[in-house]
N, C-alpha and C positions, 0 to 999 in steps of 0.2 A: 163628140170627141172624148176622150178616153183619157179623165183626169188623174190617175194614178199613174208612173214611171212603171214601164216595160220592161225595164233591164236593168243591172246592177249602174250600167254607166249611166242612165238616166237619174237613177235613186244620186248617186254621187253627184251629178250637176243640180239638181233640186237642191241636194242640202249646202252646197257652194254658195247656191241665191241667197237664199236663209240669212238674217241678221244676225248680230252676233248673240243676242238674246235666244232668238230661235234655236241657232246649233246649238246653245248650251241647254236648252228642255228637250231636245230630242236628243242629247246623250244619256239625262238623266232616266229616261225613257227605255232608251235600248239599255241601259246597264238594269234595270230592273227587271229586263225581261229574259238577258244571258242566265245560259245553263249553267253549271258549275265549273264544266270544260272552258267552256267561252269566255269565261271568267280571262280564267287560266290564262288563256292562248289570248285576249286582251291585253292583259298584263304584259305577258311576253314581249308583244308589238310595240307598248306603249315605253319598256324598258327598253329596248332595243333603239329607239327611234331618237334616244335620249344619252345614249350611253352606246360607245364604242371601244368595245375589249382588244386593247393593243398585244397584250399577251396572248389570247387568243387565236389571235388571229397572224402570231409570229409563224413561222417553221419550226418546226422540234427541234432543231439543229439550234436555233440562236434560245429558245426558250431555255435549251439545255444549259445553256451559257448565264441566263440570266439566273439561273437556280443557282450557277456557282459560291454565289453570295448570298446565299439563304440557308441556315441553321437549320440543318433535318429537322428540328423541332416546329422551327416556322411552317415547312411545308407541311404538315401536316395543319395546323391553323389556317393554312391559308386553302385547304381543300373545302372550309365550310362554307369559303364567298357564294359558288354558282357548282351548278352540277356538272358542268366545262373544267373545272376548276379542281375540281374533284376527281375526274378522270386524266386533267393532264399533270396534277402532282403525283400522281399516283401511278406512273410510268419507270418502266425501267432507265430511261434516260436522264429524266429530271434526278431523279433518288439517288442515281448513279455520282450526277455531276455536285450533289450536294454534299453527297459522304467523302467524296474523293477530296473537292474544297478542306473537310474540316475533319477530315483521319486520313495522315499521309500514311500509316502503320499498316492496313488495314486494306482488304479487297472488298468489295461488295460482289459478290456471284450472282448476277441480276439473273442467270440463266435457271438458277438453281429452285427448287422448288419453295423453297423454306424463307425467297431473301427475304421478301415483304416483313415477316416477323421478325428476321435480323437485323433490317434496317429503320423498322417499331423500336425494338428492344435500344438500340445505341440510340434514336432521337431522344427517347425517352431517360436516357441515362443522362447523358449531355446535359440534357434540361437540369435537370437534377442537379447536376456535379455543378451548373453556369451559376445555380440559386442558390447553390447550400443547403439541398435538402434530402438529406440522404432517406433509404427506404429503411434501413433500421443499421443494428449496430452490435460489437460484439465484445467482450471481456475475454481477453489470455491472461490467466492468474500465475504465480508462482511459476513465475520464469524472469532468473536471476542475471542481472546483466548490467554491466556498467555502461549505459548508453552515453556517457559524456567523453569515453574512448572508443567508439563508434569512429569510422570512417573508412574509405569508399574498399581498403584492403579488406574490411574484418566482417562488413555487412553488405547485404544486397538481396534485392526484391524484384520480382517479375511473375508479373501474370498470376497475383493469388497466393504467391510463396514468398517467404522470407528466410533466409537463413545469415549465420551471423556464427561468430568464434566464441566458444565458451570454455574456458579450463581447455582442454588436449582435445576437445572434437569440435566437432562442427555440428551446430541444430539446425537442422528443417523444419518451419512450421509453415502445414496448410493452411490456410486462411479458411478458404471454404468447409473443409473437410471438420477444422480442428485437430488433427494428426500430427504429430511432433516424430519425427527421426532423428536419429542421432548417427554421424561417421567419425572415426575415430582416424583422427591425424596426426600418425607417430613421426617426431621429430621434426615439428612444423615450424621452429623458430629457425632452422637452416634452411633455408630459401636454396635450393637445388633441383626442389624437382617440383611436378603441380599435379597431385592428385584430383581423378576427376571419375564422379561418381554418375550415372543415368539413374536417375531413382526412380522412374517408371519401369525401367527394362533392367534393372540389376547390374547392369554391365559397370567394369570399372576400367581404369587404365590410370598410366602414367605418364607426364611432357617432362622429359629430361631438359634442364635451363643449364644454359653452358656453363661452366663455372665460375669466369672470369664477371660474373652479372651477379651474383648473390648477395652485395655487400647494398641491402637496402636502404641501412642508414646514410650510405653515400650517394645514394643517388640513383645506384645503376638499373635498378629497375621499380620503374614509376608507378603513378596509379591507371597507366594506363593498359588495365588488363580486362580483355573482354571476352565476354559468352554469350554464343548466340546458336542455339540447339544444340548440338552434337559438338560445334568448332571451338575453339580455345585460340585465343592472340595474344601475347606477350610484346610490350613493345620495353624493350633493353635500351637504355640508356648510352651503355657503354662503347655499344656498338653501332648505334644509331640505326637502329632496326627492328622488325617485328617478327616475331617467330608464330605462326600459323599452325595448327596443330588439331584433327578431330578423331572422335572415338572409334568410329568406326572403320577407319585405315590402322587408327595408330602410329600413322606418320607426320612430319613436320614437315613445313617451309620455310625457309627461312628471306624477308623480303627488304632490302636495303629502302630505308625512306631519307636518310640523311636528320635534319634538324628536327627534334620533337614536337609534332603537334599539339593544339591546346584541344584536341579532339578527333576521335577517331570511330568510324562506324565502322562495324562487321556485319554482310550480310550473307548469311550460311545458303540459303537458297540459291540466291542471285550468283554466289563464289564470288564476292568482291568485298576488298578491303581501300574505306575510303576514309584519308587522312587531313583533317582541315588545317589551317595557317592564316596568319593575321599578315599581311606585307605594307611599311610604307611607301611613301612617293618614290622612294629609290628601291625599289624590289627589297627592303631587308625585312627580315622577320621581326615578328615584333611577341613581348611574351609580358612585356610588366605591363603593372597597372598606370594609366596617366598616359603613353605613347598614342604616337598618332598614329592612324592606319589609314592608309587611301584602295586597299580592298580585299577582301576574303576570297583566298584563294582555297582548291581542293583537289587531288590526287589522287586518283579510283586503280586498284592496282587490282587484275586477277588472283584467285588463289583457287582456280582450278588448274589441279594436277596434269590434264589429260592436253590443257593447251598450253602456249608458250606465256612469257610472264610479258604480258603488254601492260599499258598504261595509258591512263587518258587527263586530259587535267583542265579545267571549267573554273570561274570567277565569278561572284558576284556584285555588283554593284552598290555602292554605298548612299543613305541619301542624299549624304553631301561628299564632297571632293575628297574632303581628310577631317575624320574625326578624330575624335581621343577616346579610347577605351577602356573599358574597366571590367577585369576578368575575376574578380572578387566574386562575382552573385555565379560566374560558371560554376566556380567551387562550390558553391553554397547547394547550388538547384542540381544535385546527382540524378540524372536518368541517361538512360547508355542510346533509348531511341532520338533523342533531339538534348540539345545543349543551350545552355539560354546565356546572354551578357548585355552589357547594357553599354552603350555608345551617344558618344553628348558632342555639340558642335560650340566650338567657342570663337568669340571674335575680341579684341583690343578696343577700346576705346580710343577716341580720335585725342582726344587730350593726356598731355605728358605725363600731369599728376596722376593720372588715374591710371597704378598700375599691373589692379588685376585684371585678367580676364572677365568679360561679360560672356555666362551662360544664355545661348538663346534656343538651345533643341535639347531636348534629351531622348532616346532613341531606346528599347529594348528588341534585342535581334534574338527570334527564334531560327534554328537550322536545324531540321527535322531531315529523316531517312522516309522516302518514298518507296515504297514497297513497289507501288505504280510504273513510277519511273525509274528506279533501282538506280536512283541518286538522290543526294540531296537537296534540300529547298530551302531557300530564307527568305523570312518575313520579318520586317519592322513595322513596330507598334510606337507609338509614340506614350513616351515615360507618362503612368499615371502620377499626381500631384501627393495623393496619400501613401501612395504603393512604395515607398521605402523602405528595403530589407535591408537591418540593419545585422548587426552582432548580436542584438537580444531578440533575435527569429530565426525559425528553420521555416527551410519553403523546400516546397517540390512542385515539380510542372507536371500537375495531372493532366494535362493534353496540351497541343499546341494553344499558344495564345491564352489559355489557362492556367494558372498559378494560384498556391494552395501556399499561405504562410502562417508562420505561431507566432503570433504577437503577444507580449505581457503589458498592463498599464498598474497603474497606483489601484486600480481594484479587482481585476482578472484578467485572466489569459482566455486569449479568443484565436480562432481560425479565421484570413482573413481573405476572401476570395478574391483576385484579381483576375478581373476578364477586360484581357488588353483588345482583343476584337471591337469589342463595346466601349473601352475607355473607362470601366468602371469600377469600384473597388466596395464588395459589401460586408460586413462580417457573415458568417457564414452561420443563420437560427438552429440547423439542426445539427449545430457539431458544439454541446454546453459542456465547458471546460472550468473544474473550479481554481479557485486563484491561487497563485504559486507554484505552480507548475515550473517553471523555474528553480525554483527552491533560491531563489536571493543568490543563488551561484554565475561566477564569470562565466563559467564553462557551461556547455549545454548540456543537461542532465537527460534531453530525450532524442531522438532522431525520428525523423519524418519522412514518410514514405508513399506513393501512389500511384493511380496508373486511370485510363477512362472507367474504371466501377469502384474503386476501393479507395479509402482516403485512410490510411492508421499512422499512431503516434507509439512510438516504442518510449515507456518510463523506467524506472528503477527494475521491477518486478511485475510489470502486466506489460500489455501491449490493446491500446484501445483499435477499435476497427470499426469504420463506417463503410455503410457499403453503397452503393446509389443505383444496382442493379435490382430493378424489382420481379424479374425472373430466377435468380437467385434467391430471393428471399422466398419468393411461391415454391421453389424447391426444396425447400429447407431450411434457408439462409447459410448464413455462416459461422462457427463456432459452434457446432451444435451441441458438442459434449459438455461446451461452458456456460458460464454466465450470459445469455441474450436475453434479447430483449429486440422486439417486432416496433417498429415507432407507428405505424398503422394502429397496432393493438392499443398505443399508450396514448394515442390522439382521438381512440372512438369510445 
């Protein structure tokens, strides 16, 4: 009889007999005698038999969903788990549903040859901007400006550029480039008309503003003036309306909205002009600080020519029933793509002596412009404990959910990150700011500016600039005629 097993199945019942002593010397056995494959493909079985990948093993369809809530950045961290892992972060669906999550401004063209690297380049920025660590940085010298008369009429930045009222013209500074232009604006203290230059294409043109609106100290026409490409919006006070207006026609619109919004998006592609409002329990509007509001209402009005003037109008909901609001930090935090304010829930205590209100939520609401969805979106973050912006700080919202402020203390001035996503608040290492900055003044002697790559601080006579794009900086950086400085070169 024939005491060796015949078949694999025989081999596998013999070693079932086996003591438990025994199967563990004939493992030690077989694993010494495995190729280097076998190894391998061992391991694989023995992981697998142990471990069951729910991700893995989702549909693309819900994976894509679970990516919504993962930081372009993470995804790429989380491609190092498994080789599975690695090929499904690195789909056009997951990438897709991360960047759409966390840039409502912004398309990703997953079709497009080049996205992979454009959607590298923003993880990589993000990170960057979430930690305070810019790629390098840049000095504008001898540019003369009283920043503590800055506001939202005299200054404004987009996408790399800044320009700002000096004496009778207007300066443009490239960021990137270093490039300064200068337009000459005759008779600019009479608010009648709105010169508007293309400085890529040369073209210029004029928006004729009715006349009965020019008396700015009164009121009648607000800070509520936007550009977005080619298109010009005017919202008039007086008439309670917005006057629409692009270079390329040379024509206006003129669009009744009734009561002035505390913000308004223009989006020149899309052709829509969408106007926000605060209403309480009783439909009334609401504008001061301290009021309750029971919810954010918004009103998307055409301003294409070619169709008729429709309108559509959308709410969003509040985390509680009726908060109290406070529109002080909108003022504060100037960016034309998303507006930011902050919302707090209060309740009465049950006892008669005790007659203030008890704070039990505090709430900051981002309302961003969806490029995507070609409306708006809001998100509540709940108030960080240190993130108080007070009067001795400027902030700006370098992306959604991210906020960039100027704090001073008894020993220096610091940049201080808040990342409401995370709930966290850090000073920001690679933005080193020496002390006084301020200058012991009530009034703010700088203005602050940003956008997802660039973080600068306008002073007396320079303009500092950080930048957190490091393809940018492989091109050349920024400021190249001026004073730079690589922070790669100054850390190796």
């Amino acid at each position: 009889m024939d005491q060796y097993p015949s078949s694999s199945v025989d081999v596998i019942d013999a070693f079932r007999a086996l003591t438990a002593e025994a199967r563990r010397n004939v493992c030690r056995t077989l694993v010494a005698e495995f190729s280097h494959a076998e190894c391998h493909e061992v391991w694989d079985l023995i992981f697998n038999r142990f471990h069951f990948d729910v991700l893995e093993n989702l549909p693309l369809e819900l994976s894509a969903r679970v990516a919504g809530y993962l930081e372009p950045s993470e995804t790429f961290r989380l491609r190092q788990v498994s080789r599975r892992w690695n090929e499904l972060f690195s789909t056009p669906a997951i990438c897709g549903s991360s960047f759409r999550s966390f840039n409502s401004h912004q398309i990703l063209n997953t079709s497009a040859a080049e996205w992979k690297q454009s959607y590298s380049r923003y993880a990589k920025c993000q990170l960057a901007l979430r930690t305070g660590r810019p790629a390098g940085e840049a000095l504008y010298s001898d540019i003369s400006s009283d920043w503590s008369q800055c506001n939202d009429n005299t200054i404004s930045y987009s996408d790399g550029m800044i320009a700002w009222a000096k004496n009778q013209v207007i300066l443009l500074l490239c960021l990137r480039s270093g490039r300064a232009r200068y337009f000459n604006t005759a008779n600019r203290q009479v608010v009648v008309s709105c010169q508007v230059w293309n400085h890529k294409s040369g073209k210029e043109g004029m928006l004729r503003l009715p006349s009965a609106n020019y008396k700015v100290s009164l009121g009648y026409i607000r800070h509520n003036f936007l550009v977005d490409e080619d298109t010009i919006a005017v919202y008039l006070a007086g008439s309670q309306s917005i006057i629409v207006w692009d270079l390329q026609t040379e024509t206006s619109r003129q669009i009744y909205i009734g009561a002035e919004p505390f913000h308004i998006f223009l989006d020149a592609k899309g052709k829509t002009l969408t106007v926000m409002r605060l209403e309480d329990a009783h439909e009334n509007l609401v504008y001061r600080h301290g009021d309750h509001i029971s919810q954010i209402v918004g009103v998307t009005y055409s301003i294409d020519r070619n169709s008729r003037s429709d309108q559509r109008s959308f709410s969003f909901p509040l985390p509680n029933s009726v908060m109290s609001v406070d529109l002080r930090l909108h003022s504060c935090l100037n960016n034309i793509k998303s507006c930011c304010f902050r919302l707090s829930t209060t309740i009465s205590h049950d006892k008669k002596d005790d007659a203030q209100p008890l704070a039990v939520g505090e709430f900051i609401t981002f309302i961003s412009y969806s490029n995507i969805l070609n409306r708006p979106v809001a998100r509540f973050y709940p108030e960080i404990p240190c993130g108080e912006m007070d009067k001795r700080c400027l902030a700006t919202v370098m992306s959604e959910g991210l906020v960039y402020y100027l704090a001073e203390n008894d020993t220096d001035s610091s940049a201080i990150v808040l990342d409401y996503r995370r709930g966290e608040a850090i000073q920001a290492p690679g933005i080193n700011l020496a002390s006084g900055v301020f200058g012991g003044n009530s009034q703010y002697p700088c203005y602050c500016f940003g956008d997802t790559f660039i973080y600068g601080i306008g002073l007396s006579d320079v303009v500092r600039v950080w930048c957190f794009d490091e393809d940018v900086m492989a091109g050349g950086g920024i400021g190249r005629h001026e004073i730079f400085r690589d922070r790669r070169d100054l850390e190796s």
